[in-house]
C-alpha positions in Angstrom: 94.7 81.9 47.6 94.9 78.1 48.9 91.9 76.6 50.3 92.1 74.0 53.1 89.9 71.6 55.2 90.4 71.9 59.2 89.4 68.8 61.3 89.3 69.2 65.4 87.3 72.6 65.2 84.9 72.8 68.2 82.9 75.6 68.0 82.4 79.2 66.3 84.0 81.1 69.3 87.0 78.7 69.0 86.9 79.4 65.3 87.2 82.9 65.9 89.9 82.8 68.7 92.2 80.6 65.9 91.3 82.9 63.2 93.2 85.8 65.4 95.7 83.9 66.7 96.9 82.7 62.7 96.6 86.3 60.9 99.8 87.2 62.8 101.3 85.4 60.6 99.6 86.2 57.4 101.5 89.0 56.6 99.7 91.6 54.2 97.0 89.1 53.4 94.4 87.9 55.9 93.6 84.3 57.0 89.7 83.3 57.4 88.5 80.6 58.6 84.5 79.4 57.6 83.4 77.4 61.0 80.5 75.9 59.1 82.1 74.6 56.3 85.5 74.1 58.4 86.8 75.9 55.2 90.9 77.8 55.7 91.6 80.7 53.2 95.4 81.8 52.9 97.6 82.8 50.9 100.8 80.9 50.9 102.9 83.5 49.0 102.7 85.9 51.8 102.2 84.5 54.9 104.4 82.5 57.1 103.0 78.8 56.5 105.4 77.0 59.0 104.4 78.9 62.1 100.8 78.8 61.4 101.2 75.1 60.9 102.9 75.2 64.2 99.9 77.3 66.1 97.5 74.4 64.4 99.6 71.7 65.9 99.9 73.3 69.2 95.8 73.5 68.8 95.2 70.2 68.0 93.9 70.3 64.8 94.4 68.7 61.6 95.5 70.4 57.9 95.1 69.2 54.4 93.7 70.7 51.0 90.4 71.1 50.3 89.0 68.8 47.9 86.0 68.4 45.7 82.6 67.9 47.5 84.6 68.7 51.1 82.7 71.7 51.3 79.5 70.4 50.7 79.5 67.4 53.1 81.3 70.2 55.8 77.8 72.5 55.3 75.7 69.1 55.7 77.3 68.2 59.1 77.5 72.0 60.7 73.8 72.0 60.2 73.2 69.0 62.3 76.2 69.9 65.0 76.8 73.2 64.9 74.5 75.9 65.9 73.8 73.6 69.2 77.3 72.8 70.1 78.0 76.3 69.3 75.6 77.4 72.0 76.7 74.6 74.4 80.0 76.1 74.5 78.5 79.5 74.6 76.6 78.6 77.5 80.1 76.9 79.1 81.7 80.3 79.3 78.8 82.0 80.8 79.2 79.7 83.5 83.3 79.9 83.5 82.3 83.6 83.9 79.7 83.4 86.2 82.0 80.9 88.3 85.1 83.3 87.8 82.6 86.3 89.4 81.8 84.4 92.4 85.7 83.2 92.8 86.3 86.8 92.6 84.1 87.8 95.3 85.6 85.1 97.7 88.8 86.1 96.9 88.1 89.9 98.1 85.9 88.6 101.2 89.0 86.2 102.5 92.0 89.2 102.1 89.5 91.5 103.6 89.2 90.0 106.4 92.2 88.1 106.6 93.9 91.7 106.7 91.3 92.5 109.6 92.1 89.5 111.7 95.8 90.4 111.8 94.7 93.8 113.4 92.4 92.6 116.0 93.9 89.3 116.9 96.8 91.9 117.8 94.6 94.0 119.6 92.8 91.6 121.1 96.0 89.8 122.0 94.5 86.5 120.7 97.2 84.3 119.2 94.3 81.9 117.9 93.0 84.9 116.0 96.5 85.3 114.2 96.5 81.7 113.7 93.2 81.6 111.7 94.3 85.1 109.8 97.2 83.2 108.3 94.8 80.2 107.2 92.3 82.8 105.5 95.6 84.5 104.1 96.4 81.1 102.6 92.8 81.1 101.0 92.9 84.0 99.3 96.1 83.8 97.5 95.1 80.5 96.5 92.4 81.8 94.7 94.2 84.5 93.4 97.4 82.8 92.5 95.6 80.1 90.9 93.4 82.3 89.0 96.1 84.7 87.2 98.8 82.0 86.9 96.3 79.3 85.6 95.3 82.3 82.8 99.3 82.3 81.8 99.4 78.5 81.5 97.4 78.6 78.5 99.6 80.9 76.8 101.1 79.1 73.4 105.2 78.1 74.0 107.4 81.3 72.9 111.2 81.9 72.4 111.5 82.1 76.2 109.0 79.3 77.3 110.0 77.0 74.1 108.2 74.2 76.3 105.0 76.4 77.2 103.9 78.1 80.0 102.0 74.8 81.5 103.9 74.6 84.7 102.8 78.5 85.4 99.8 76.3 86.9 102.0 75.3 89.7 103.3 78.2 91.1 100.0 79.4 92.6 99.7 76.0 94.3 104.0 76.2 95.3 103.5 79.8 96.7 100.4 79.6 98.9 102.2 76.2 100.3 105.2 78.2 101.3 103.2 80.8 102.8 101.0 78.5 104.8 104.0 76.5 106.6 106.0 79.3 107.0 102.9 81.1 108.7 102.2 78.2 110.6 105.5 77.5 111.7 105.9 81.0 112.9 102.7 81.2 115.0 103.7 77.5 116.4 106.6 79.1 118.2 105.2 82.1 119.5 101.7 80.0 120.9 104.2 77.3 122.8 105.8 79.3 124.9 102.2 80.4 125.8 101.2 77.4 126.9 103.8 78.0 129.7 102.6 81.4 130.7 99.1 82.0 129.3 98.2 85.9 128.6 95.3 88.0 128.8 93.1 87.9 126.0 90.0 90.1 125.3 87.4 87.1 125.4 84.8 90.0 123.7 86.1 91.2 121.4 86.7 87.3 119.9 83.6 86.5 120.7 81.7 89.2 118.5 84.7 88.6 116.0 84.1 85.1 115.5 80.2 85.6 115.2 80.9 88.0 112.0 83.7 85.3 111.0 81.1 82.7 110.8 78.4 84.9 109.1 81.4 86.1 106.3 82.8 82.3 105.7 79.6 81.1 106.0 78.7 83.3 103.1 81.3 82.5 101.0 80.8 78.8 101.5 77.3 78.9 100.7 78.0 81.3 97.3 80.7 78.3 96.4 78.3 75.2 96.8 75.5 77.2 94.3 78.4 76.3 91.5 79.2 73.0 89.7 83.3 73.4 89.1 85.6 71.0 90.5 87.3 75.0 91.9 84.2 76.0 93.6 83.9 72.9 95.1 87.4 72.6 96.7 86.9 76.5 97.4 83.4 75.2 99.5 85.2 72.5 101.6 88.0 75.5 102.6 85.4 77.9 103.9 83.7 75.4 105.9 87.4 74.2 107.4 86.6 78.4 108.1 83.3 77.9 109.7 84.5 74.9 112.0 87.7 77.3 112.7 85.5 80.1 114.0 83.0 77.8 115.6 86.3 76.8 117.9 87.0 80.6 118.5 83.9 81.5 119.4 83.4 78.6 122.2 86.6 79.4 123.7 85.1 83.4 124.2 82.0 81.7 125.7 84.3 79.5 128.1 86.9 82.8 128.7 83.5 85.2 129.3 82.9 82.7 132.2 86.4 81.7 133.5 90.1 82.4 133.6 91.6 79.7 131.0 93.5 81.5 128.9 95.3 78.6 128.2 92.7 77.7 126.1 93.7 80.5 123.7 97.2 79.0 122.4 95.5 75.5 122.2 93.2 76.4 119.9 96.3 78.4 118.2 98.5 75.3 118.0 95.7 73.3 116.6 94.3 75.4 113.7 98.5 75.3 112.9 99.2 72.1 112.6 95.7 71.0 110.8 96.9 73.7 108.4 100.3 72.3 108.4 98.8 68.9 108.1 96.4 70.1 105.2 99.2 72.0 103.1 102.3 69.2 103.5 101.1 67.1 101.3 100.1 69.7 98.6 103.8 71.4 98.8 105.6 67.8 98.6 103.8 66.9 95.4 104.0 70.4 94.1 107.9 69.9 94.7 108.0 66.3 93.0 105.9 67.6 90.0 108.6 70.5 89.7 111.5 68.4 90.0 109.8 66.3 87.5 109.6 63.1 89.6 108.1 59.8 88.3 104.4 59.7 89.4 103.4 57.2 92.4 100.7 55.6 90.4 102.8 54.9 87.7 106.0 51.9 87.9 108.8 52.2 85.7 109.4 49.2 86.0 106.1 47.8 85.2 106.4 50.2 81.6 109.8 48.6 81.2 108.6 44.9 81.0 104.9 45.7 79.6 107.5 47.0 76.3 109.6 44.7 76.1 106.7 42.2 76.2 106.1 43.5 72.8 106.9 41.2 69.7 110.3 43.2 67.8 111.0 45.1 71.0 114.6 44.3 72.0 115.3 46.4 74.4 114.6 49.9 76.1 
């Protein structure tokens, strides 16, 4: 058995985790790892060295024999660090779960009643209704998308995905794009030609529809600004757009209880489209350019090319 010392170990649970993930390839021995003395047991005759130094890599931590007094100064520092950064990162995934629960409920609250909006803005012939149904649509498969493909991004690079599975992040952000200008688009040309000959909507109905729309999105925005993630605080700002969105609907029911503007109804349509459309462009263009593997706008090539070449023995690049 070979005994190493392991730099860039964070914590007990991470300790663990890497402990798992490097006894596939131990064959008929077994790989431990010793989190307080960031001590590596394995033995080199049986397992497969050159992919568990590749899983290290990949991990970002360091391998080299262990050497005399190693172990001691290793126990010295773990009982300084590591019971408290140990239960800092314990308490991190409570919150990671706590914050996953409450993404969760979001997500089921926004197809719920996304699914319900497409039923009664069709029977209450409300095109703004629709409208609105394809933004919360939008909402919940970005959650959802994000969620299960960000989960896959983490995964370590295979024979298939020899680069990772990194860019797994984007899709969610690329699909929920697509879907939000293509619904937008569509509702766009079925609320002009309303403008032209305004229909009969059923002012009631969207008037006692909007007040549960406000009481569900204001629920969900309420749940999403108890939490401290940089998710649940872009998730808060989309269920307030939600609020504001309903607010809308529910004054045009007031102003449609008391008079015959049904005009109103594809004006409020068109609007909650193109702010959607508005919102969303930007997100699918840089989605596109991050795909297509683009330079970024804040950085100049150019500007890299000369800062280089600045450099004394750099003759070209």
């Amino acid at each position: 058995m070979t005994e190493y010392t392991l730099n860039g170990l964070h914590c007990s649970n991470c300790s663990d985790d890497l402990e798992k993930k490097l006894n596939q390839f131990a064959g008929s021995s077994e790989v431990t790892i010793d989190y307080d003395t960031s001590k590596l047991t394995v033995d080199e005759t049986d397992a497969d060295m050159e992919q568990i130094k590749k899983v290290l890599e990949f991990e970002k931590i360091t391998l080299k024999p262990l050497e005399k007094g190693d172990e001691e100064s290793h126990s010295e520092h773990s009982n300084h660090h590591g019971h408290h950064h140990g239960h800092q990162h314990g308490m991190g995934s409570m919150m990671d779960q706590e914050s996953s629960k409450k993404m969760l409920i979001v997500f089921g609250v926004n197809l719920a009643f996304s699914a319900l909006e497409f039923i009664f803005g069709f029977l209450f012939n409300s095109i703004a209704i629709m409208t609105d149904a394809v933004h919360d649509l939008g909402d919940a498969l970005s959650i959802g998308l994000a969620t299960y493909f960000e989960r896959i991004s983490t995964k370590e690079a295979n024979d298939q995905y020899s680069f990772g599975h990194q860019r797994f992040s984007l899709l969610g952000a690329l699909v929920t794009a697509v879907i939000l200008l293509g619904g937008s688009a569509v509702i766009l040309v079925t609320a002009v030609p309303r403008l032209l000959d305004p229909v009969e909507v059923n002012h009631e109905g969207m008037f006692w529809l909007s007040l549960f729309a406000i009481a569900a999105n204001g629920f969900s925005a309420w749940l999403m600004s108890r939490g401290d993630s940089h998710n649940e605080s872009l998730l808060n700002l989309h269920m307030m757009e939600d609020v504001l969105g309903w607010i809308g609907v529910l004054a045009v029911s007031i102003v449609l209880n008391y008079t015959d503007w049904y005009i109103l109804d594809p004006i409020l349509s068109i609007a909650i489209a193109s702010f959607i459309i508005y919102k969303t462009w930007p997100l699918f263009r840089e989605t596109i350019e991050i795909f297509l593997e683009a330079t970024p706008k804040e950085l100049s090539r150019e500007k890299i090319e000369e800062a280089i070449l600045s450099i004394k023995g750099v003759t070209n690049v």
